[in-house]
C-alpha positions as CSV (number, residue, x, y, z in Angstrom):
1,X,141.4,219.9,-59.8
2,X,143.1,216.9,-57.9
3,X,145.9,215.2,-59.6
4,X,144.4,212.0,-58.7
5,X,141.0,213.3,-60.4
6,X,142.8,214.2,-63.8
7,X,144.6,210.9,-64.0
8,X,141.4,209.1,-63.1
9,X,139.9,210.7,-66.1
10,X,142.5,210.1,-68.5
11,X,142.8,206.5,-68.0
12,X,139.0,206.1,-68.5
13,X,139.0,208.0,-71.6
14,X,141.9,205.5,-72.7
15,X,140.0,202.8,-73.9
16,X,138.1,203.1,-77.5
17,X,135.0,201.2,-76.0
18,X,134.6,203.8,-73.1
19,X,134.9,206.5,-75.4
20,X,132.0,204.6,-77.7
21,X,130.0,204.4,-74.5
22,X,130.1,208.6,-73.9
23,X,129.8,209.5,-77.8
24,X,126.4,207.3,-77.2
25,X,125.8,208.7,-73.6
26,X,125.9,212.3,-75.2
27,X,122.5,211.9,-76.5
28,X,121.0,210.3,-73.2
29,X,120.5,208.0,-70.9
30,X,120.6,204.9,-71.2
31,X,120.7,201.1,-69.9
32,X,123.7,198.7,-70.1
33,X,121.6,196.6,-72.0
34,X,121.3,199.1,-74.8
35,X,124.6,200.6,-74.5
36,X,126.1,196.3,-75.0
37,X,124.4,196.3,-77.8
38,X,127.1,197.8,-80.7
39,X,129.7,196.0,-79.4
40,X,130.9,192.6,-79.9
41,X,131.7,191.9,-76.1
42,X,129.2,190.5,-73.1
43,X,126.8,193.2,-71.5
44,X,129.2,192.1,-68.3
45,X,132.0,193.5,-69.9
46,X,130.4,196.8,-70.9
47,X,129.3,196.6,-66.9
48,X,133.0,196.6,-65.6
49,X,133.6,200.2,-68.4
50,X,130.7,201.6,-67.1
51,X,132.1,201.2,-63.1
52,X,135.3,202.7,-64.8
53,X,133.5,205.1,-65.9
54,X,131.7,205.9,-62.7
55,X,134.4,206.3,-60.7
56,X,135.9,208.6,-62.6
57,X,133.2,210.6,-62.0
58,X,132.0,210.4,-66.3
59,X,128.9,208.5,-65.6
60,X,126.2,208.3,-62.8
61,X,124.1,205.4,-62.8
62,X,120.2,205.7,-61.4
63,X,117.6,203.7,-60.4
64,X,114.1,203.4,-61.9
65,X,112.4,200.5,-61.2
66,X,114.5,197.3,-62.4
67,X,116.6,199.7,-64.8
68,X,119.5,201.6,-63.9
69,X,119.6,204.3,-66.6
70,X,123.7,205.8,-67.1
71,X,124.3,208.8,-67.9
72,X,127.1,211.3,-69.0
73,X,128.5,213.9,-66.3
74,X,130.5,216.4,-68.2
75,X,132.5,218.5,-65.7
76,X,135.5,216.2,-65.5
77,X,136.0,216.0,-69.3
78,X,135.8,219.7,-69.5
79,X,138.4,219.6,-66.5
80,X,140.5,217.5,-68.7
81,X,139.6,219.6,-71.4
82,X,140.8,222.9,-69.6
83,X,144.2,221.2,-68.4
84,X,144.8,220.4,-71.9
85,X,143.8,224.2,-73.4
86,X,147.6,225.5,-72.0
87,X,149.6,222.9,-74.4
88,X,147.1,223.5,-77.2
89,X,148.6,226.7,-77.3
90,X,151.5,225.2,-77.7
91,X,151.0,223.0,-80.4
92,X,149.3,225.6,-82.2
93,X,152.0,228.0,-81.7
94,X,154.0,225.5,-83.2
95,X,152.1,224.7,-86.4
96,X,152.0,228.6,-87.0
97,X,155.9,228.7,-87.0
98,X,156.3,225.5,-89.2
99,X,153.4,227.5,-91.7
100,X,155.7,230.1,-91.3
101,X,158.7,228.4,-92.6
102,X,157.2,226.7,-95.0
103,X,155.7,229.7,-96.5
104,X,159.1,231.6,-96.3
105,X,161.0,228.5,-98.2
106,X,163.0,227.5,-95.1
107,X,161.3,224.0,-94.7
C-alpha cells in the first residue's frame, strides 16, 4: 500500500464523528440526511466528514434519484488493519512477558 494511502486512512479514522459515521455505515447505506441525524452538528458538517471520508477511499457515495446513498468500502481499513497486525505482535509479546513477571514475583 502507498504511504500516502495509509496516512490518508489514519487521519480519517482520527476524528470520533467519522468513526460514528462507519460504525453506522457497517450496517448500510445510507443518506447524509440520516447519517446527521445522531449528532449534534449541521447535516453540512457531517457533508465535509463524509468527503473526508471519500477520499480516503472509506466511503463511496451513489446516485439514485435525488439521494446520494454512502456507503462503507472496507479494503483500506483492513489495509490499516494489516499494517498494524506486525506491532500487535509486539504489544502482545509484551503483555505475555509482563504476565510473566508478574506471575514469577518479579513485578
Amino acid at each position: 500500500m502507498v504511504e500516502y494511502e495509509l496516512s490518508t486512512t489514519f487521519a480519517a479514522l482520527a476524528d470520533p464523528t467519522r468513526r460514528a459515521i462507519l460504525e453506522r455505515l457497517s450496517s448500510g447505506e445510507a443518506t447524509v440526511n440520516e447519517l446527521a441525524e445522531p449528532f449534534p452538528i449541521s447535516v453540512q458538517a457531517v457533508s465535509k466528514h463524509l468527503r473526508v471520508l471519500e477520499r480516503a477511499g472509506l466511503v463511496e457515495r451513489g446516485r439514485t434519484a435525488q439521494h446520494r446513498p454512502s456507503r462503507l468500502r472496507a479494503a483500506p481499513l483492513r489495509e490499516a488493519a494489516d499494517w498494524l497486525q506486525a506491532y500487535r505482535r509486539l504489544w502482545q509479546g509484551s503483555f505475555d512477558q509482563l504476565e510473566q513477571r508478574l506471575r514469577d514475583g518479579d513485578g
